[in-house]
N, C-alpha and C positions, 0 to 999 in steps of 0.2 A: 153589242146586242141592241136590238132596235130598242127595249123598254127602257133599257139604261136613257138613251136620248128623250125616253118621254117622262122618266123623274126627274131629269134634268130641267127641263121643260116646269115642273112643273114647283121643283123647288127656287125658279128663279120668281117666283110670283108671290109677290110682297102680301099678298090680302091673304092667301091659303098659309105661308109662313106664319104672319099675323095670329089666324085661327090656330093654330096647330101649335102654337105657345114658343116656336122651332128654334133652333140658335146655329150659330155657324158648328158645333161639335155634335147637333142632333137635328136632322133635318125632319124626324119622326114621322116620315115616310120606309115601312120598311117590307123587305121581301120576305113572302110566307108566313112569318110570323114574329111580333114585337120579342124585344129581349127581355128581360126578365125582370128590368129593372125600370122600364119604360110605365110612363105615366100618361093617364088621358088629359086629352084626345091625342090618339094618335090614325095611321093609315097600316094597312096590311094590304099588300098589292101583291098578286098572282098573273102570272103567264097561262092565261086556259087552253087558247089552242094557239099555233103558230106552224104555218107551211105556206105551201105555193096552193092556193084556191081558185084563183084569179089564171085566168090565161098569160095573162102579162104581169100582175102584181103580187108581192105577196102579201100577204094575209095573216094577223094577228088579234087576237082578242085581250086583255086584262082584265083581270076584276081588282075593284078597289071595294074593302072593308073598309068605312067611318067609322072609328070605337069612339066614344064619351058617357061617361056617368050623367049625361044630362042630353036629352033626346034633339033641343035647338041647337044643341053644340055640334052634335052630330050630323045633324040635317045640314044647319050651315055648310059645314064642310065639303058633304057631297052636291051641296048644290052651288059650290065654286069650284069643284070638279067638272060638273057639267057646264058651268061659263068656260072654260078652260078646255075641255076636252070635246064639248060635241059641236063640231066645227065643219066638219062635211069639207069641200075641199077647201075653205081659206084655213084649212090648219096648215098649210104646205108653206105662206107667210110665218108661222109663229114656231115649229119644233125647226130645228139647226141639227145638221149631226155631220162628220164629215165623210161616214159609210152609209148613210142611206139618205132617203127622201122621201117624207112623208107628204102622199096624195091628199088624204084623206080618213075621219075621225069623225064614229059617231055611235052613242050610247045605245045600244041593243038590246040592253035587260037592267033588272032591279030589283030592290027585295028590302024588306027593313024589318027589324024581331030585337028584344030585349032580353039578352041572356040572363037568366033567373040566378046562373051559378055567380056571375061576375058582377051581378049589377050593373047590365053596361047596355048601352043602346049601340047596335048596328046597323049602319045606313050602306047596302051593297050596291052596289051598282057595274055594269059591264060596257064599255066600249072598243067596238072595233075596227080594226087599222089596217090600212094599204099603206105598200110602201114598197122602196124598188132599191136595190143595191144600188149606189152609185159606180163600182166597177163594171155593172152589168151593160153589154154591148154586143151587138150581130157581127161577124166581118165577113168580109168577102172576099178571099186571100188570091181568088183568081181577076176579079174586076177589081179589086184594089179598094176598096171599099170599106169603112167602119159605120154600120149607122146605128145611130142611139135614140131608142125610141123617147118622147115626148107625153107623159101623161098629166091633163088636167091643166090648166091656167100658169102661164110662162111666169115665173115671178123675179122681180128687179133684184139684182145683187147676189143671185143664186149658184152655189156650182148645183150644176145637174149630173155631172158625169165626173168621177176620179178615179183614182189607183188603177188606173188600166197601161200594161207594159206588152208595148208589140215585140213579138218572136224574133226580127232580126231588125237591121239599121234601119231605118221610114224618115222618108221625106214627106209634108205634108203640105199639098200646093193650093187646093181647094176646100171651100165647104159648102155644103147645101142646106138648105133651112125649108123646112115643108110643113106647113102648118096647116092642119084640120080649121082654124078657125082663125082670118086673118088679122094682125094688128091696125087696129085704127088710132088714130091721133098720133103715133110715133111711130116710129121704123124699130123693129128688133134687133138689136145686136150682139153676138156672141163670142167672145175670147178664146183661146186657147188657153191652158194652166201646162205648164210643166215642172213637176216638182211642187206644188203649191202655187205657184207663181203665174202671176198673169203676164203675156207674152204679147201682149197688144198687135194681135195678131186679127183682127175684125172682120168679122162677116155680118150679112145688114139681109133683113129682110124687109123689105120695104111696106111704109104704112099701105094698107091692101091688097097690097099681094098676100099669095099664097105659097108662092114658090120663089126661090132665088138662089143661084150656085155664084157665089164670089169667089174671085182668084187673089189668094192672099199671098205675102212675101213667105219664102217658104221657111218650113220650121224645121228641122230635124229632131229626130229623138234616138237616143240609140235605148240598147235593148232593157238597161237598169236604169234610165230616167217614166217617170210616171207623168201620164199623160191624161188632162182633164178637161171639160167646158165648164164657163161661166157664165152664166144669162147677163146681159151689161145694160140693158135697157128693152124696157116694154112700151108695147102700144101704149097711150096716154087717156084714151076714149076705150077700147078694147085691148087687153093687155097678148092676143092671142091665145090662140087652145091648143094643145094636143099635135101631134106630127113626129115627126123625124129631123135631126141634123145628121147630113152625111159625111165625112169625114173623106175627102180622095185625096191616098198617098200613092206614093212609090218606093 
């Protein structure tokens, strides 16, 4: 589940750990509601809404509760939340997952109140999330074709595309790289993964172009290996935007 990658995300970050008192056996970050025995400060994070919104992406909201007996302690908190989470699309650099890809990440709402029953300061806040299956792909089973759309700023080292397993044997001779917004200062260049694994199998989009179909050595996959792309290098002046990589098998 996409939230799982972003407390992941967010228990990897030394300063909110810091605050949050947190230890490797209590990361005090918890879903819906702290346990019983939990001590402030801690986080109470909810899934508010999550579907397909977006014509292309999906779409997710979180709320995060800051509880603390002491109102800085608490602010603190949420306001390394929002260093952390409202990021607009360079979140797509910072959350990792290896089923999705997060576009983008940005604070929506908020709210702050001091429970009279618990003596506790809450600092709410809401951000929300695009983000796109990494299995998710078009094909074209009569032109032969896979193409995997491209949303937001190409990032260096990135799979964009995995766990996808074609219907019968596939040879894959060509790729095409189509980008809304062309790389400047380096050429793009994109891998094949099969199984995990990078196949040094290269296709280049060259610095200013927009379009490019490289003929690569060919790869096969049969039908129980899994089949992915890795962004291998970006523009260096403009990293490129947005497009398509085409996939031509046989």
């Amino acid at each position: 589940m996409i939230e799982l990658d972003v407390i992941a995300y967010l228990n990897n970050d030394d300063t909110l750990y810091d605050l949050l008192g947190a230890s490797a056996s209590d990361s005090k970050i918890y879903p819906v509601q702290a346990p019983q025995d939990a001590t402030v400060p801690y986080i109470i994070y909810t899934t508010v809404t999550s579907g397909t919104l977006d014509e292309n992406l999906n779409e997710m909201s979180m709320e995060f509760d800051c509880i603390d007996d002491g109102y800085s302690v608490s602010k603190n908190i949420r306001d390394r939340l929002q260093f952390l989470l409202d990021r607009q699309d360079s979140i797509q650099s910072l959350i990792t997952s290896v089923s999705y890809y997060v576009y983008w990440a940005k604070k929506t709402g908020g709210n702050s109140f001091k429970d009279p029953d618990e003596d506790n300061f809450h600092q709410l806040s809401v951000y929300g999330f695009k983000y796109q299956e990494l299995s998710r792909g078009y094909i074209d089973v009569i032109n032969k074709v896979l193409t995997i759309p491209v949303f937001g700023t190409f990032v260096d080292e990135k799979v964009i595309f995995n766990g996808f397993y074609f219907l019968g044997s596939t040879t894959i001779k060509k790729i095409g790289i189509h980008n809304d917004v062309a790389p400047t200062g380096a050429d793009i260049t994109v891998d094949i993964i099969k199984d995990d694994v990078e196949q040094t199998r290269i296709a280049t989009l060259a610095d200013g172009s927009s379009n490019q179909l490289t003929d690569i050595t060919d790869i096969s996959f049969s039908t129980s290996e899994k089949f992915g792309l890795k962004i291998k290098s970006i523009g260096s002046t403009l990293p490129g935007e947005g497009g398509t990589i085409a996939i031509h098998y046989q």
